[in-house]
C-alpha positions in Angstrom: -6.4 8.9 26.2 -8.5 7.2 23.7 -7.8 3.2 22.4 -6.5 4.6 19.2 -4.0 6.1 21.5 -2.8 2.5 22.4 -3.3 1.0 18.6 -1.2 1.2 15.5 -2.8 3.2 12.8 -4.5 2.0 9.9 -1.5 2.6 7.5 0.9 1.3 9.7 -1.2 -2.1 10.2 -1.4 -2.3 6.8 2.4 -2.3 6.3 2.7 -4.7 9.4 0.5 -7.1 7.5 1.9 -6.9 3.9 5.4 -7.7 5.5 4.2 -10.9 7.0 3.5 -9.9 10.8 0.9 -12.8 11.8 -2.2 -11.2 12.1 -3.1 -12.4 15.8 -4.0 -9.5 18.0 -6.8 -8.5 20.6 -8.0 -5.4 17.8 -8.4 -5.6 14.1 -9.2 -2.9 11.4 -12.1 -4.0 9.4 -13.3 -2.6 6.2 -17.2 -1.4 7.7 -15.9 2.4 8.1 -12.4 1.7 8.2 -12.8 1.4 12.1 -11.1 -0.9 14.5 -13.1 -3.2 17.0 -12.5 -6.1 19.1 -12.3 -9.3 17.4 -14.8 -11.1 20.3 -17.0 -8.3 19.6 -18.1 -8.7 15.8 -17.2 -12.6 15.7 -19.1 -13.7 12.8 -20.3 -10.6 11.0 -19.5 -10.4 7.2 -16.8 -7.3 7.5 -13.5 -7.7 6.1 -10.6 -7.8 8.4 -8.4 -5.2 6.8 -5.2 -5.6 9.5 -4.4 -6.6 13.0 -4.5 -3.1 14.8 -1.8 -3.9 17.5 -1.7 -2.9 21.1 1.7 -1.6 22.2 2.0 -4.0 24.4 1.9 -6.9 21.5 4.3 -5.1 19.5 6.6 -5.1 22.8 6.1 -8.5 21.8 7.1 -8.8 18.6 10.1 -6.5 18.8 13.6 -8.0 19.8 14.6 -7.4 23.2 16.3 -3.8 24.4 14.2 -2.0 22.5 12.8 1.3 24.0 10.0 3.3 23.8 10.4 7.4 24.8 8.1 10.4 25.1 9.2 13.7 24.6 6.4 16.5 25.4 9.1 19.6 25.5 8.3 21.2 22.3 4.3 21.2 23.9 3.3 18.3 21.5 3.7 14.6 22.6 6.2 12.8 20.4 7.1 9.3 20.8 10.1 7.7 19.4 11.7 3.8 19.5 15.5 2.8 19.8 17.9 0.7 20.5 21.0 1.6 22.1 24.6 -0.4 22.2 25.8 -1.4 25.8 27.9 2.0 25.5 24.8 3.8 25.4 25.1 4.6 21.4 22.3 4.3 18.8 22.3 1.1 17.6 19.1 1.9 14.4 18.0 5.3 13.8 15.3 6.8 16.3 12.2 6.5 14.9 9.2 8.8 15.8 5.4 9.0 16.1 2.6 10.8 17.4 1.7 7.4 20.0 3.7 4.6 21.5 2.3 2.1 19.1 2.9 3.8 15.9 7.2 4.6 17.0 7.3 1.0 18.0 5.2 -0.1 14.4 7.8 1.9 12.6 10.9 0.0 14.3 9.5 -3.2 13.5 8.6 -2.0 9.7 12.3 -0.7 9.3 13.7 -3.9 11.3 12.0 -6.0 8.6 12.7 -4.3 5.4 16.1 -4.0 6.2 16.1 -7.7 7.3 17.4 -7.3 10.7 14.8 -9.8 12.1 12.5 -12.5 10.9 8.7 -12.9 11.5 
């Protein structure tokens, strides 16, 4: 498992940012390359923070509560998709899927904010 495993893509952090999402996170996208590195790491260099690149562990975070993250490997191919179910087990928002953990959770925030359902 590689850190872009645990990171939310470049076009998803993009999104994330343009809709508000404070940019306060442990990993950044910066323009040198396109590549994501730890803040502490290249303090002062001239790059150009593009977006936060968010752990899932800050988008846990950031998400309301009883939200869940799932993995589904049956069909041979890891897919990981976000919810929300009702106290009688129903979907509360539709199930939203991505190749890592970060990116299903990125996408429920995204649709959570467009559609107004929380603030930032």
């Amino acid at each position: 498992m590689t850190n872009e495993d645990h990171l939310t893509s470049l076009e998803l952090s993009k999104h994330l940012k343009k809709l508000g999402v404070k940019q306060e996170s442990v990993w950044y996208w910066w323009k040198a390359g396109h590549i994501f590195v730890e803040e502490a790491r290249y303090a002062g260099r001239q790059w150009e923070k593009l977006a936060s690149a968010f752990t899932v562990a800050e988008l846990g975070e950031l998400l309301p509560d009883d939200f869940y993250t799932t993995k589904d490997t049956t069909t041979g191919k890891t897919i990981w998709g976000c919810a929300h179910y009702t106290s009688s087990y129903k979907l509360e928002y539709p199930l939203l899927e991505a190749n890592t953990e970060a990116d299903a959770r990125a996408k429920m925030l995204i649709y959570l904010r467009e559609k107004q359902l929380i603030t930032l």
